[in-house]
PAZAVEX-889921 format. One record per residue (C-alpha): x negated, y negated, z negated; residue number from 1. Coordinates in nm, 2 decimals. Layout:
// PAZAVEX-889921
DOVO;xx;yy;zz;k
DOVO;X;Y;Z;NUM
...
***
This chain:
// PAZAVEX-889921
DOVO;xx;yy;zz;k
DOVO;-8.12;-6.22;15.16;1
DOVO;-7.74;-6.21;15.13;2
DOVO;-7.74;-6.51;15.36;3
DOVO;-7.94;-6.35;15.63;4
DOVO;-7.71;-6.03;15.60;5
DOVO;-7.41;-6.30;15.62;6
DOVO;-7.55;-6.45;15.94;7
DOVO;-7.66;-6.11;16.16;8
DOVO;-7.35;-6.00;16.06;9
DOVO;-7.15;-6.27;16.21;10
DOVO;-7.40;-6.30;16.54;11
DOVO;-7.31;-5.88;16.55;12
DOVO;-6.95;-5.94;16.55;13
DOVO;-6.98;-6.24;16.83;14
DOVO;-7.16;-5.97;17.02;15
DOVO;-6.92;-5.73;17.00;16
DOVO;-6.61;-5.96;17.10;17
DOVO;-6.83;-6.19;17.39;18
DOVO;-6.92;-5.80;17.54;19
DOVO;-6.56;-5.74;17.68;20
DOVO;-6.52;-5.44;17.91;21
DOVO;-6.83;-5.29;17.80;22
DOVO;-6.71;-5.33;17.43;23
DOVO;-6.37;-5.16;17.53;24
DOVO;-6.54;-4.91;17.70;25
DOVO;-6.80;-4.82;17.44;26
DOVO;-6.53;-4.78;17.16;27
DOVO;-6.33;-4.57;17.38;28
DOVO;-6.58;-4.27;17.38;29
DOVO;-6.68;-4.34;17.08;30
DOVO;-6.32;-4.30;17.00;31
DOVO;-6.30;-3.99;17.22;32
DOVO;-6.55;-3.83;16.97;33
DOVO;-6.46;-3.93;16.66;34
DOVO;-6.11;-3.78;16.76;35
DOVO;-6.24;-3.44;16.89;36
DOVO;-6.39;-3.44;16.58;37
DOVO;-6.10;-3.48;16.34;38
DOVO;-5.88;-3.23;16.60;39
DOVO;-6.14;-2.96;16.55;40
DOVO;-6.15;-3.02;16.20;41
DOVO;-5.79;-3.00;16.17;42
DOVO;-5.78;-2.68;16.42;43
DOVO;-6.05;-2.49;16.20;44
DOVO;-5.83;-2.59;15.91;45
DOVO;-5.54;-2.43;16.07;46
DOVO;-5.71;-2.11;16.13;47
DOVO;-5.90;-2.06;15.84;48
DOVO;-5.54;-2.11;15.63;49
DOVO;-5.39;-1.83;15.88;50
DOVO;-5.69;-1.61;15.85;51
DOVO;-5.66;-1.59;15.49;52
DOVO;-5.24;-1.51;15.49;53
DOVO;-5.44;-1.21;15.79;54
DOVO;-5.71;-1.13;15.52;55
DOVO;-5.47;-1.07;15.23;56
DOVO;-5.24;-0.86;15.46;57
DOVO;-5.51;-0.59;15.54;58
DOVO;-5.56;-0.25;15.42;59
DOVO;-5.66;0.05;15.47;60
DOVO;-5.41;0.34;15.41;61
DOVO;-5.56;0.66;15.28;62
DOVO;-5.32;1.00;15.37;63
DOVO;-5.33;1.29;15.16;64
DOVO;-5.26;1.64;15.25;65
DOVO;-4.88;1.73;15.14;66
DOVO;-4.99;1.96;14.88;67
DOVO;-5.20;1.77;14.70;68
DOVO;-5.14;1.71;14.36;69
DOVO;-5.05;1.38;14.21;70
DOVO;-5.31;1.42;13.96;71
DOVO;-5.61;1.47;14.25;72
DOVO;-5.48;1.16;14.41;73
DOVO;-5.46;0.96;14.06;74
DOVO;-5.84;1.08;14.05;75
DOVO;-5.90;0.94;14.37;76
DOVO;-5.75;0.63;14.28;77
DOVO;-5.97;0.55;13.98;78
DOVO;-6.26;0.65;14.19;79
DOVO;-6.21;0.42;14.46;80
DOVO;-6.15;0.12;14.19;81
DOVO;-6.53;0.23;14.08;82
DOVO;-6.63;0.05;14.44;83
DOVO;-6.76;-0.31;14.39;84
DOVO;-6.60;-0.39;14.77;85
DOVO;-6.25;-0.26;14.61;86
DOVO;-5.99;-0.53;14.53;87
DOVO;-5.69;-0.33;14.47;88
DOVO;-5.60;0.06;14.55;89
DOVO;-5.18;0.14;14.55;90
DOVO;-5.07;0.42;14.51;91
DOVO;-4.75;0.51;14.75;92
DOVO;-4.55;0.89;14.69;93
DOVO;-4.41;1.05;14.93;94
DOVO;-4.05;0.94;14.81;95
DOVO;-4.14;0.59;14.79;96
DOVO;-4.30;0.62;15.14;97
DOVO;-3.98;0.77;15.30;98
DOVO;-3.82;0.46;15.12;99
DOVO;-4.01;0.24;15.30;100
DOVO;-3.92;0.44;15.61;101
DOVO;-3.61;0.38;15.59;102
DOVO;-3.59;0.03;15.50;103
DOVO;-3.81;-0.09;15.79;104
DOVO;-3.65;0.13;16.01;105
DOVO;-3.32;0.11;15.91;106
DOVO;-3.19;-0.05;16.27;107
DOVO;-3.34;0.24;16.48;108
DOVO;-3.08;0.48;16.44;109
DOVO;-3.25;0.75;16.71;110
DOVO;-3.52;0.73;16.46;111
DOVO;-3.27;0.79;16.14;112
DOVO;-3.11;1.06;16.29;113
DOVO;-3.41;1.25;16.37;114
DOVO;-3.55;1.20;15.99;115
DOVO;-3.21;1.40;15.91;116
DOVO;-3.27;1.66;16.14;117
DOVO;-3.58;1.76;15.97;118
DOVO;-3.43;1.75;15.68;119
DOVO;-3.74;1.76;15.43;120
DOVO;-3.95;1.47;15.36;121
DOVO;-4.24;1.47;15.68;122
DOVO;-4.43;1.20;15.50;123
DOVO;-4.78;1.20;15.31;124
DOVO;-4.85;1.08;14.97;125
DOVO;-5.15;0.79;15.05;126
DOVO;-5.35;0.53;14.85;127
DOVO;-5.34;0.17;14.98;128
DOVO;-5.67;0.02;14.92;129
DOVO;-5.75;-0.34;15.01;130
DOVO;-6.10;-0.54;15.03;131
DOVO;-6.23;-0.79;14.84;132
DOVO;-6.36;-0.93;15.17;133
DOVO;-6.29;-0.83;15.52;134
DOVO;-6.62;-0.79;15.63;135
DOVO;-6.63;-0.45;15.37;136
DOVO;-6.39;-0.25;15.50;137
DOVO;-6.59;-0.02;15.70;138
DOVO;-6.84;0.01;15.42;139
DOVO;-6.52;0.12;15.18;140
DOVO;-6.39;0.37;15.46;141
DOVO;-6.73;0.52;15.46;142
DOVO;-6.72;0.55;15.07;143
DOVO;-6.40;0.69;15.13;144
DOVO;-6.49;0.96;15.41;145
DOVO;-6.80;1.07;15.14;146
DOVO;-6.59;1.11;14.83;147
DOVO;-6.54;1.40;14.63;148
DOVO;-6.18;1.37;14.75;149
DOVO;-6.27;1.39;15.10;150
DOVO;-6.14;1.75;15.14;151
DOVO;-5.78;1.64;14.99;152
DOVO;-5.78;1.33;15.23;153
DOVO;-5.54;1.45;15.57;154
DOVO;-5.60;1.09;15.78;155
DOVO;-5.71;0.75;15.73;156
DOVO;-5.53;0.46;15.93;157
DOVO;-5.78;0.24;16.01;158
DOVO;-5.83;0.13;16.37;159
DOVO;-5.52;-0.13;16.30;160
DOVO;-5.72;-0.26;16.03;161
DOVO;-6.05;-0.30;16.25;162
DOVO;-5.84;-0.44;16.57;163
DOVO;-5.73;-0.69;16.28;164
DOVO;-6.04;-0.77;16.16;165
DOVO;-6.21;-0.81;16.50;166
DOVO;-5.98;-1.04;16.65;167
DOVO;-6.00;-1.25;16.36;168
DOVO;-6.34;-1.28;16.37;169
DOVO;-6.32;-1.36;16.76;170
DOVO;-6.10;-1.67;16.66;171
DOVO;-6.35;-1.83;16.39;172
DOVO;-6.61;-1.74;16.60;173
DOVO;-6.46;-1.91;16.95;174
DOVO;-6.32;-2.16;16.73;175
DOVO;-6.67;-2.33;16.61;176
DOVO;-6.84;-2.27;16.93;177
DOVO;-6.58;-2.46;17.11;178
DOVO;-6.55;-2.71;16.84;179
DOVO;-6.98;-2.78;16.81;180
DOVO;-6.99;-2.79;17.19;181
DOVO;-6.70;-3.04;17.23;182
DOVO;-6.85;-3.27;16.95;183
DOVO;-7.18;-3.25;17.11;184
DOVO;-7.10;-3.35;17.48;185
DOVO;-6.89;-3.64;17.35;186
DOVO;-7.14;-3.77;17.12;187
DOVO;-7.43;-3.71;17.37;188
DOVO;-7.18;-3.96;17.61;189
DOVO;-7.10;-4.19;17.31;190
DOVO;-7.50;-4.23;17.22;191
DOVO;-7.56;-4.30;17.55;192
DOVO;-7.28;-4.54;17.62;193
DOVO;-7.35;-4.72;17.29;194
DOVO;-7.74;-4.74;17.37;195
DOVO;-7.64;-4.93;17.71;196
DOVO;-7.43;-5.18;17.54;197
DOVO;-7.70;-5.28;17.29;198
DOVO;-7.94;-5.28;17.60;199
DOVO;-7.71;-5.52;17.77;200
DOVO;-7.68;-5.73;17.48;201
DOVO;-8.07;-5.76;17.37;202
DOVO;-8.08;-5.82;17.78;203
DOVO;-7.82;-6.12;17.77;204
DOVO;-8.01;-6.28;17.39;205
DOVO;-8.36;-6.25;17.57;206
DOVO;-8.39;-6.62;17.55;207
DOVO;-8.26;-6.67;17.19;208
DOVO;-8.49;-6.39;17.05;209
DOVO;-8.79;-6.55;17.22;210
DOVO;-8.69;-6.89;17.07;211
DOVO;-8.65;-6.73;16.70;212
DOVO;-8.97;-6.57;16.77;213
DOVO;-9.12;-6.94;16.85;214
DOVO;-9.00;-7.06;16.51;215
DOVO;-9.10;-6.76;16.31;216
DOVO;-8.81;-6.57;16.28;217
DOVO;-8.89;-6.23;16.08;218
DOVO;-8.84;-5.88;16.23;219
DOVO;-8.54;-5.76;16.06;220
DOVO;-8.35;-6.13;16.12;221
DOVO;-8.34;-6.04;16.50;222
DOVO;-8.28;-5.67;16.47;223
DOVO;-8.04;-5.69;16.21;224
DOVO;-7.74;-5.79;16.45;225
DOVO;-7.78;-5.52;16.67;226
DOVO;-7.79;-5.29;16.39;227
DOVO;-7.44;-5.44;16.28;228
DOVO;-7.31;-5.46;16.58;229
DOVO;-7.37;-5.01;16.60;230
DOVO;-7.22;-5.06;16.29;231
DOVO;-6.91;-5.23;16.39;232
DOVO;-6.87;-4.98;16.69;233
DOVO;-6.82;-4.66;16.51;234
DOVO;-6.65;-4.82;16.22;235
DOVO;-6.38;-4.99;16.46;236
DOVO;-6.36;-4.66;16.69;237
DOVO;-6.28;-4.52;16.31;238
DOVO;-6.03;-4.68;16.22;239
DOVO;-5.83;-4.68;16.59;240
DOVO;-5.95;-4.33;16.62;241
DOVO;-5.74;-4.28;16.27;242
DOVO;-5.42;-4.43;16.35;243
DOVO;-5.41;-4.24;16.72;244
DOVO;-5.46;-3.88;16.50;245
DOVO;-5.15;-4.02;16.28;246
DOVO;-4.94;-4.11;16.62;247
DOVO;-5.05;-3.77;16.75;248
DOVO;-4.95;-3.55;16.40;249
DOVO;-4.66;-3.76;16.36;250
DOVO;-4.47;-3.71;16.69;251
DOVO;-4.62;-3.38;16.78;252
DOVO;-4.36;-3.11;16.82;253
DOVO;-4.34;-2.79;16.62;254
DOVO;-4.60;-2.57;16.78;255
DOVO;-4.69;-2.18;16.72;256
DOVO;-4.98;-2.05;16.61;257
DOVO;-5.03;-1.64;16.71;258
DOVO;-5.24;-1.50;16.47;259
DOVO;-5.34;-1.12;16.46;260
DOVO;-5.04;-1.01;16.24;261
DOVO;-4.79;-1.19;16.36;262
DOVO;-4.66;-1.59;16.50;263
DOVO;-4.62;-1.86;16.28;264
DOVO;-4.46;-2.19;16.34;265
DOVO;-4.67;-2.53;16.25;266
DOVO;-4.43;-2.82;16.19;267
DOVO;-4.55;-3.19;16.24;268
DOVO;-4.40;-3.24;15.88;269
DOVO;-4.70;-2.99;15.79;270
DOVO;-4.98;-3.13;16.02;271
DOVO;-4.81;-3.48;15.86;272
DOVO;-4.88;-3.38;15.50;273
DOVO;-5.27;-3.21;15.58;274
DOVO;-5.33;-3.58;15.73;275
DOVO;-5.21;-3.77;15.39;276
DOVO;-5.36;-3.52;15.16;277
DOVO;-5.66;-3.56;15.32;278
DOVO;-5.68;-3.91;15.47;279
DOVO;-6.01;-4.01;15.29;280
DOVO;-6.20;-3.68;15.35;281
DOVO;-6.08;-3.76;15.76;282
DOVO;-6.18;-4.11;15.74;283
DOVO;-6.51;-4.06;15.59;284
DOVO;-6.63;-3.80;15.80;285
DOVO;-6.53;-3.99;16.11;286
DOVO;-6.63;-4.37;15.98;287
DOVO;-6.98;-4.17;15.85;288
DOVO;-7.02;-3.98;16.21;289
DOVO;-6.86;-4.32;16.45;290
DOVO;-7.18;-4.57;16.22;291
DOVO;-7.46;-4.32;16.23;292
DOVO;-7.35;-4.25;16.66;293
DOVO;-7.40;-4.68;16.66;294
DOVO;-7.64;-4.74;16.45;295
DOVO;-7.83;-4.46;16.64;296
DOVO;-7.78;-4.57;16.93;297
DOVO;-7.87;-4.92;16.83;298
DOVO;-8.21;-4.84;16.68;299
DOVO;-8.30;-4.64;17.04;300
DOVO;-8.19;-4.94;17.19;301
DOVO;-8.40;-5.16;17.01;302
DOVO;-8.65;-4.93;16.98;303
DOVO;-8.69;-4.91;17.39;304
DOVO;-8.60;-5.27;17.51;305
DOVO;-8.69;-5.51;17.20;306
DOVO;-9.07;-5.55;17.07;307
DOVO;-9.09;-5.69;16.79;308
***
């Protein structure tokens, strides 16, 4: 057994050198794809990371009439909390709000100057109240609007929230569906480049296999090489597929990513550091995805243009 194994594998590997362009040219799209893959992979990566810093940045700020007590809106807190969807409700006085007025604003003096004019503090008490996911917060506002507090409650600032939540949505959503249609065409062209070259290689053995037919050659001896040979396509487009993704993260220049809250810079020296930390998680899923595209494409092959 382990000498037959031996011996298709070294008749798949003399295929696979004696095929030339046709070799170059099916481990180039197979390369193609295996590297679309790993980039998506890396892109969702990249969102999903942003999204979260997005996610734990949302709220939804609930405004209180002015002359609400702080005991009503204490209530209101520990109601809120009672909600299942609730991860966290802050509370935010008046005075700590004008704080935080100020502090953000501090630069804008037309905006100063008008806060002294008034001369009182224009600003609502309010409760911050954050999701434990950000598919809830509609559901929460909606708990919100039909509390027993509803009457005390002056506004609640939630379109921001929603535009926030929408748009990060749209980028997982067009972020998959640009990544599954991207790995689909090339591995629909990879399949059907790979299946050619196996055809063209059964073609140019046609003597040989009839001859080890003649002497009783079993089924799996002849078939086994051009099994290997898949084999040896999509773990060779792997491996250069690999070191091109490490030449690409290494000398990529710092890039930025706009996410719904706000840009943030990508360094290679990060993209560098996803690549190491998961180097065997990348390889497998493109050495598992580059041998089942050949060896797929092998067994069609076969299947079509050698009867045995």
């Amino acid at each position: 057994m382990w000498l037959t194994i031996t011996r298709t594998f070294k008749e798949a590997l003399h295929n696979f050198i004696r095929n030339g362009w046709l070799t170059v040219a099916t481990v180039v799209v197979l390369i193609m794809s295996l590297y679309v893959v790993s980039t998506v992979y890396i892109t969702t990566f990249i969102v999903n990371e942003n999204l979260k810093n997005v996610q734990d940045k949302l709220s939804v700020s609930v405004y209180f009439k002015a002359d609400t007590t702080e005991k009503t809106i204490e209530d209101a807190k520990d109601f809120f909390q009672k909600n299942s969807d609730v991860g966290d409700v802050v509370y935010v006085s008046k005075e700590q709000a004008l704080e935080n007025f100020k502090k953000y604003n501090a630069n804008n003096e037309e905006l100063m100057q008008s806060l002294e004019e008034i001369g009182e503090n224009p600003l609502w008490p309010s409760l911050v109240v954050t999701a434990n996911d950000s598919q809830k917060y509609e559901d929460i506002v909606g708990y919100v609007k039909s509390s027993p507090y509803r009457e005390e409650i002056s506004q609640i600032n939630f379109d921001k929230t929603k535009d926030a939540i929408d748009k990060l949505n749209s980028i997982v959503k067009t972020t998959e569906r640009t990544g599954i249609t991207l790995i689909f065409i090339f591995s629909l062209i990879a399949v059907l480049i790979t299946f050619n070259t196996i055809r063209v290689t059964i073609y140019a053995h046609k003597k040989e296999i009839g001859i080890m037919r003649l002497v009783g050659a079993s089924n799996s001896y002849i078939r086994l090489p051009f099994i290997f040979e898949g084999f040896a396509y999509g773990l060779g487009s792997a491996i250069i597929s690999m070191v091109i993704l490490f030449l690409t993260l290494r000398f990529a220049p710092s890039f930025i990513f706009i996410n719904v809250s706000g840009p943030i810079s990508i360094s290679s020296h990060d993209l560098l550091a996803f690549y190491w930390h998961n180097f065997f998680i990348i390889l497998a899923i493109e050495a598992g995805m580059g041998i089942v595209l050949g060896v797929f494409s092998s067994l069609i092959a076969m299947r079509k243009y050698l009867k045995t």
